[in-house]
N, C-alpha and C positions, 0 to 999 in steps of 0.2 A: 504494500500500500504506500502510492504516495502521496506526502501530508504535505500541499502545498495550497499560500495562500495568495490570491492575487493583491498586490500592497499600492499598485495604481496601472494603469497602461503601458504594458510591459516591463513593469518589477514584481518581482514573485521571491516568496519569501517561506522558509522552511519553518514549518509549525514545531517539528522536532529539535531544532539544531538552531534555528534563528539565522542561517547565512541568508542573506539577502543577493540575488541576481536577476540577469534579464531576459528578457524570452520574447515571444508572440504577444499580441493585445491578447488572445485570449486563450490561449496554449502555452507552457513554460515552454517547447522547444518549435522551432520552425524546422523546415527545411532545408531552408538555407543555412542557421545556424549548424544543422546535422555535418552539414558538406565539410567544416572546418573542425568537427570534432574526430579527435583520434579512434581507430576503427577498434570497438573493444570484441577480444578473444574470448 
């Protein structure tokens, strides 16, 4: 389960842990964003 919350127009913020990041208006990840993340094993 992921415990995310949306904190304004693309800031999303971890209910468990408190890190605050950025993402989609209304999705914590895009697309786009995916293409530049490391490809995990």
């Amino acid at each position: 389960i992921v415990l995310l919350k949306r904190v304004s127009v693309g800031i999303w913020q971890c209910k468990k842990c408190k890190t605050i990041f950025t993402g989609g208006a209304y999705t914590p990840r895009t697309t786009l964003g995916r293409s530049f993340m490391p490809e995990e094993k």
